[in-house]
C-alpha positions in Angstrom: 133.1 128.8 120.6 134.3 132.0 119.4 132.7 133.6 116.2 135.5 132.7 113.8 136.0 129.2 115.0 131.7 129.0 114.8 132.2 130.2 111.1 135.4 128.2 110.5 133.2 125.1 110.9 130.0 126.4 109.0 132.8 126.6 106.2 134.1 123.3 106.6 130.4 121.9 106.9 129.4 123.9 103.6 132.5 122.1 101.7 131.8 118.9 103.3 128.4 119.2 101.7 128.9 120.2 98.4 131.8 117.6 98.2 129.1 115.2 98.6 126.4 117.2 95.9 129.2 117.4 93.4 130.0 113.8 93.9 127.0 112.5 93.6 126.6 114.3 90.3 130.0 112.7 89.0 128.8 109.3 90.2 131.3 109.2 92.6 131.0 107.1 95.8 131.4 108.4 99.2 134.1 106.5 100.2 135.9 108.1 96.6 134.4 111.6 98.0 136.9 110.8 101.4 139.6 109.9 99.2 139.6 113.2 97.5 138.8 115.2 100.4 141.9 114.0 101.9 144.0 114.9 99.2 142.7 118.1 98.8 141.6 119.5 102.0 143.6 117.2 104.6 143.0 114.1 106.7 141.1 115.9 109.3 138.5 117.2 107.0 138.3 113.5 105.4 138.0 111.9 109.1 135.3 114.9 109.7 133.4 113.4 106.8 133.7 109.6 107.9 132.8 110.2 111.3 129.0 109.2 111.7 126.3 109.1 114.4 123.7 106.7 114.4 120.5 107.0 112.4 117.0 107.3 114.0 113.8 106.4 113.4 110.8 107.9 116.4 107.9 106.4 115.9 105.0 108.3 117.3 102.1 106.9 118.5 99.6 110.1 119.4 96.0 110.2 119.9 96.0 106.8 122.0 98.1 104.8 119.6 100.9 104.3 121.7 98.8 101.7 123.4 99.0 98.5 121.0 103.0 99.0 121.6 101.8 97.5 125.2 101.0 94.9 123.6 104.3 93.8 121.9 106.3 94.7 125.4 104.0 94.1 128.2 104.3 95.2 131.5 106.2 92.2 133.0 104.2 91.3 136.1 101.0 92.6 133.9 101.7 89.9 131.5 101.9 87.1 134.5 98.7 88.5 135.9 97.1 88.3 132.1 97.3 83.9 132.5 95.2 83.9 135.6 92.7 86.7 135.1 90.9 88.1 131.9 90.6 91.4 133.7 94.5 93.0 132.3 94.8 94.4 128.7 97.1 91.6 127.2 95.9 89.5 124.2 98.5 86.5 124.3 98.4 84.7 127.7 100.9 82.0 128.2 102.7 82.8 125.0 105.2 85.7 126.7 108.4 84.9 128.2 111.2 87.2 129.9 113.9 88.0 128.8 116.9 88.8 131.3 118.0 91.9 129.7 121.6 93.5 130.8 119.4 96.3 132.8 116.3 94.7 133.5 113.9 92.4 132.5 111.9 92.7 129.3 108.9 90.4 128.8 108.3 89.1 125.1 105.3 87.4 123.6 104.4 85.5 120.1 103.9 88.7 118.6 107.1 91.1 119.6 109.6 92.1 117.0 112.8 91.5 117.6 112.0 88.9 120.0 115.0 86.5 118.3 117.8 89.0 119.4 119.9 88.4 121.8 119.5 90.5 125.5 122.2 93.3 124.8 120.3 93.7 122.0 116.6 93.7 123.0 114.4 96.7 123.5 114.8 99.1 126.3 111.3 100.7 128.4 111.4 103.8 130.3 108.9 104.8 132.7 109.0 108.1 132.1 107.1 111.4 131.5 103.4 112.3 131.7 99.8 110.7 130.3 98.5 113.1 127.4 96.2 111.7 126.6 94.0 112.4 123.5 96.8 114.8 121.2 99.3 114.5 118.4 101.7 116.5 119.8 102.8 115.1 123.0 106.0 116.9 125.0 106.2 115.3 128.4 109.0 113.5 127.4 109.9 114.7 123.9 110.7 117.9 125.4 111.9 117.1 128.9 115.5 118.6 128.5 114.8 122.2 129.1 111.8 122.5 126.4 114.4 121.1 123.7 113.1 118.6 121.6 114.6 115.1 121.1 114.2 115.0 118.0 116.2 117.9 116.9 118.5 116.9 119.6 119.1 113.9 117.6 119.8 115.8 114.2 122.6 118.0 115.9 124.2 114.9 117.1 123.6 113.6 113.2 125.2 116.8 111.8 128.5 115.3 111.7 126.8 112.9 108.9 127.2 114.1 105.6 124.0 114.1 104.1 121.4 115.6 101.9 118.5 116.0 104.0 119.0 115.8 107.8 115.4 115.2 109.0 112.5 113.7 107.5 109.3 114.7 109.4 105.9 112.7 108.1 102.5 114.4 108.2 101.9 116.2 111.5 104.4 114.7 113.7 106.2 117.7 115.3 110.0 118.3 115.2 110.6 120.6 117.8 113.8 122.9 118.1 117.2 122.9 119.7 120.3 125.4 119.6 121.8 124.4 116.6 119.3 121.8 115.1 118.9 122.0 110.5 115.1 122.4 109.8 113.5 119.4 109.1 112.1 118.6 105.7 108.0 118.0 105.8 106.3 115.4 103.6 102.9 114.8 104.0 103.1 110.9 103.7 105.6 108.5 104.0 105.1 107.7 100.1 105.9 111.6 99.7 109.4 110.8 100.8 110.5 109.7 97.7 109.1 113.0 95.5 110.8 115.0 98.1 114.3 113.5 97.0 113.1 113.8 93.5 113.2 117.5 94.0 115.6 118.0 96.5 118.6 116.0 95.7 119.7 119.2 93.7 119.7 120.7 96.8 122.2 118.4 98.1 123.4 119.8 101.9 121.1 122.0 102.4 122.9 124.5 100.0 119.8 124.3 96.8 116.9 124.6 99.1 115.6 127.3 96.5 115.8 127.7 92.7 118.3 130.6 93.0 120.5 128.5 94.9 120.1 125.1 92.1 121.1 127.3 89.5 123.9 128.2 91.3 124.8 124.8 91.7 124.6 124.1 88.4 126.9 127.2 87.5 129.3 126.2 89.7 129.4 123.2 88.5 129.7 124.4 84.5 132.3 126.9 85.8 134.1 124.2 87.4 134.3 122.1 84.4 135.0 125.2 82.1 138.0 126.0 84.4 139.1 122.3 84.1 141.6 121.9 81.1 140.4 118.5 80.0 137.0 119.5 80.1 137.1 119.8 76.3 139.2 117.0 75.3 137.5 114.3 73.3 138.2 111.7 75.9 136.7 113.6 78.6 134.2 116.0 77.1 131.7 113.1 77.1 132.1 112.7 81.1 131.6 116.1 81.9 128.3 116.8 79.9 126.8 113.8 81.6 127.5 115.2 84.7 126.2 118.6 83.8 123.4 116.5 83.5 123.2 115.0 86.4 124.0 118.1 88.5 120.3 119.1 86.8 118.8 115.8 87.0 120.2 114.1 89.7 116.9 113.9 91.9 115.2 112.1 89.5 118.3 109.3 89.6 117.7 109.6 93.5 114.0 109.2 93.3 114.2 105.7 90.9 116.6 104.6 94.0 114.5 104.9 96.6 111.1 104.0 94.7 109.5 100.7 96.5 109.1 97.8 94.7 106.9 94.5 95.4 109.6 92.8 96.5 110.6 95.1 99.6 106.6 95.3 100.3 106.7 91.4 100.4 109.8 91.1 102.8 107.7 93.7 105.1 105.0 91.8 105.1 102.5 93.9 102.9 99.9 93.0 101.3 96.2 93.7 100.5 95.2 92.4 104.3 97.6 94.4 106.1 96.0 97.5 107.9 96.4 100.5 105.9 97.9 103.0 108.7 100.2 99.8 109.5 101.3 99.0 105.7 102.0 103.0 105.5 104.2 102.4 108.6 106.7 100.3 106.5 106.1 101.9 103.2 107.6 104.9 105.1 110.6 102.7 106.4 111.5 100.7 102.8 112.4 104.5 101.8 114.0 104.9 105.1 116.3 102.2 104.6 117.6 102.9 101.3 117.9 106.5 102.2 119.8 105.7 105.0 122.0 103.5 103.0 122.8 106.0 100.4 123.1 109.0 102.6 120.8 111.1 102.1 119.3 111.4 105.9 120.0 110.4 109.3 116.7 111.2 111.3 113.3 110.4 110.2 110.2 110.9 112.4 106.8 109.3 111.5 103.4 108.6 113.1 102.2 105.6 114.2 98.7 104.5 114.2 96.4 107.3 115.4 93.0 105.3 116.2 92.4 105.4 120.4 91.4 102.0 120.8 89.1 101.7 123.4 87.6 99.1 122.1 90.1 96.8 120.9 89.4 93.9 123.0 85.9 93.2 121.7 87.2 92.4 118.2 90.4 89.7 118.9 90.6 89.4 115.2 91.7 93.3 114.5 93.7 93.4 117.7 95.5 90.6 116.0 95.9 91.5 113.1 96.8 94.9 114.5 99.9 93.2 116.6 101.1 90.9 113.8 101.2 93.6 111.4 103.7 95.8 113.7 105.5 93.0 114.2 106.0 92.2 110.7 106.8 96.1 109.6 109.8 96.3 112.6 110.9 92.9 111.8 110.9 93.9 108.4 112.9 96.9 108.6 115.6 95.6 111.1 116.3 92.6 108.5 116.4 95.5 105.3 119.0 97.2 107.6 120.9 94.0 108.4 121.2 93.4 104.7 123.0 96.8 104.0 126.2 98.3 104.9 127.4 101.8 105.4 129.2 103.0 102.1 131.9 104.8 103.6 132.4 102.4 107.1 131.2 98.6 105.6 129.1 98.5 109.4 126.2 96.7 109.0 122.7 99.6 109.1 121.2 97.8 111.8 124.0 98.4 114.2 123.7 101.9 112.9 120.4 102.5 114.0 118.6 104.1 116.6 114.3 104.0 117.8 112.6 105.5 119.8 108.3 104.6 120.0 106.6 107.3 122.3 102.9 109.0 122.4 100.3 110.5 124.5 99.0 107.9 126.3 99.7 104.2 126.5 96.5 103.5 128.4 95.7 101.6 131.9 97.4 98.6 132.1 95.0 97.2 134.4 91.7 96.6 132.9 91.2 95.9 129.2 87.2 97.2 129.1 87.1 100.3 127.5 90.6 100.5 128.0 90.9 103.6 129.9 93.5 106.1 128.7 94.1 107.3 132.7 97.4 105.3 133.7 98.7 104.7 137.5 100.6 107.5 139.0 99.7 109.5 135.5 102.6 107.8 134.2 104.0 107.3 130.3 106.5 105.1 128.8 109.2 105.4 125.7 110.1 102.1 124.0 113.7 102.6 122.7 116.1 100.1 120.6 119.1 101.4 121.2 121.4 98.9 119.4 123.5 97.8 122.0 124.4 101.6 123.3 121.9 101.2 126.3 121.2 98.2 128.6 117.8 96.5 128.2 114.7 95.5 129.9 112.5 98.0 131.8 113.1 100.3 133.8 110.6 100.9 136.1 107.4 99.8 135.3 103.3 99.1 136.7 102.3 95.8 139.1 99.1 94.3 138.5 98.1 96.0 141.8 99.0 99.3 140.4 102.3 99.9 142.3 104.3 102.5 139.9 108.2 102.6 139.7 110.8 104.7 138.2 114.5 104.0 138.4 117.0 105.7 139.4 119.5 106.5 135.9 122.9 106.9 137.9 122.7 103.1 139.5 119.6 101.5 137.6 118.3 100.6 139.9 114.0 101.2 141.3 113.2 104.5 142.5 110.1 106.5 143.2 108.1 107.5 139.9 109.0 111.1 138.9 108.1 111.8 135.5 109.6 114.6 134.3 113.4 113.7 136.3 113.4 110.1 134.3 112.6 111.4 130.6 115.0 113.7 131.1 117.1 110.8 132.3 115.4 108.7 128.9 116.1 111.4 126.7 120.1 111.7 127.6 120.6 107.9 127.0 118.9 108.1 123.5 120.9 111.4 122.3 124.1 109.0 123.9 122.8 106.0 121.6 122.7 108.3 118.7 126.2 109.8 119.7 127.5 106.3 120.1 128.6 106.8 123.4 129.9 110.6 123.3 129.2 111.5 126.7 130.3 114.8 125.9 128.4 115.6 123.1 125.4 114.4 125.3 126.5 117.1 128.0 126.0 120.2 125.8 122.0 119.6 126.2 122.3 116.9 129.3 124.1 116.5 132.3 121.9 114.0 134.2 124.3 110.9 135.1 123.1 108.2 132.9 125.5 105.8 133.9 123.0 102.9 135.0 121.3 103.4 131.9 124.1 102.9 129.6 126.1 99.6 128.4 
């Protein structure tokens, strides 16, 4: 891209944006935002706006917490091997069936979200990547595409949303870089999400990230109106002081939005017996939904629980209450998106979403005592739900005798382990989820053939 088509676009993304700030300070939807765009500044600019990728959620489970997501999608011969012998780190033995997913085959249990969908639209597994055991900031497959990290591959995929903030990173869980990714916004808690918008919806786009720059929204705004020649008439003057207003103001109207209430919290499934870390889980995604409804991000990364449980089989009724309460969180979430539709498309949020559940270490599968962080082969896993983009089941996976597979991404099909070729492999088919099948936007950081891993 030459340097005046590179700044020819940072224009058009700069208008695109402050359409949508000035809109929002009008009240005005962003389907009515389109409208004007394309009467103003031309169809393509309006179709520029319209054109989404799918939102993401990556759950993070560092510091040995990726291991209770073993529990919700066992291994599949593991899970067998769990109704004979006591010896294999599952909890639920003779309540799992398979599934025959449209890549592999995923094994479910009485405790697996999403276990109801149908098989294009269960979870994919990856074998993939490296154990890390024992850190928060785990890379082996996060990073596998030429030290470029997922995550902010995922937001310059999501750059052709129009939004307010583009990424939403939660405590400590790291971002990353890639050539062209928007800095992520930093909250320190899930609940923080919500005071974030209430000071950074004036900085709608990016383009009020500092007080100079909100004042300057607000001037262009007042000079906009000034220059307007109804501005002062009586039937009008009303309408434009309220929106000088709301260009001052309008993060608060954001915040009250996206504030929870009991009733999300009680179709999550929280309440005073949930574990703490787990109820934070979906405190985090009630705000995620409604931000993702009203536009205001596409990516938001969060950790998952954090407490290396090497000890979780000796007390069944935490494990339990452990697995249930994931279960209820991700169930939760999935049915909030269901019940809300894209303002500018009418698609349904939960065919417009994207997760991805990775960590450190997901811990032996083969012996539940102390529960050993070392895995067969040194291997890892990612847990994606790729919303009908990728085809389901695992593949890959661990044997009760400790027989490691990988799969080869152009057919499939099983092949040899190798860690590092099959999360870069992973990490394609989750930036082609997100890109809802762009192959080509997918070959500017990937050109790994990913065609047995796709639907």
């Amino acid at each position: 891209m030459s340097p005046r088509d590179r700044d020819r676009e940072v224009t058009r993304r700069a208008l695109l944006r402050w359409s949508l700030a000035a809109g929002a300070a009008l009240g005005v939807s962003r389907s009515g935002i389109l409208d004007v765009l394309e009467r103003t500044a031309g169809r393509g600019l309006a179709e520029a706006a319209a054109t989404t990728r799918k939102r993401s959620v990556h759950l993070r489970g560092v510091i040995g917490g990726l291991s209770w997501f073993q529990l919700l999608w066992p291994h599949n011969d593991i899970a067998l091997a769990r109704d004979t012998s006591d010896q294999f780190p599952f909890h639920l033995p003779g309540e799992h069936r398979q599934i025959t997913g449209t890549g592999g085959t995923l094994t479910v249990c009485t405790d697996s979200p999403f276990a109801q969908l149908p098989p294009e639209r269960q979870m994919t597994v990856f074998m993939a990547g490296s154990d890390e055991a024992h850190t928060n900031k785990p890379r082996s497959i996060a990073r596998a595409l030429s030290g470029d990290s997922l995550f902010a591959i995922a937001a310059v995929l999501q750059s052709a949303n129009p939004g307010v903030v583009p990424v939403i990173a939660v405590d400590d869980s790291e971002y990353g870089s890639a050539p062209g990714a928007p800095a992520a916004a930093v909250v320190p808690s899930g609940a923080d999400i919500v005071g974030l918008f209430n000071s950074a919806a004036s900085r709608a786009g990016g383009l009020l990230a500092t007080t100079a720059h909100a004042d300057l929204y607000r001037a262009r705004y007042a000079t906009l109106a000034a220059l307007n020649r109804a501005a002062d008439r009586s039937t009008t003057k009303r309408a434009y002081a309220t929106a000088r207003s709301a260009a001052r103001f309008l993060g608060t109207n954001l915040a009250a939005q996206l504030a929870i209430q009991p009733a999300d919290e009680q179709r999550y499934g929280i309440d005073a017996a949930m574990r703490r870390e787990i109820a934070d889980i979906g405190r985090t995604l009630i705000v995620a939904a409604k931000a993702f409804q009203m536009g205001l991000t596409s990516c938001l990364i969060l950790p998952g629980l954090r407490d290396d449980p090497h000890t979780a089989f000796t007390d069944p009724a935490t494990l339990r209450a452990t697995t249930t309460g994931l279960q209820k969180v991700l169930d939760g979430f999935l049915a909030d998106l269901a019940s809300r539709t894209d303002s500018v498309t009418g698609a349904r949020l939960s065919d417009d979403i994207v997760i991805t559940i990775d960590g450190d270490t997901p811990k032996t599968p083969l012996d539940k005592n102390n529960w050993l962080d070392d895995t067969p082969a040194n291997s890892n896993w990612m847990y994606v739900y790729g919303g009908g983009a990728l085809k389901t089941g695992w593949f890959g996976g661990i044997t009760r005798s400790g027989a490691t597979t990988g799969f080869d991404p152009a057919t499939g099909g099983p092949a040899p382990y190798n860690g590092d070729r099959q999360a870069k492999a992973a990490c394609a088919a989750v930036a082609y989820a997100i890109a809802r099948g762009d192959l080509r936007a997918v070959q500017d950081f990937s050109r790994i053939d990913i065609s047995g891993l796709i639907a």
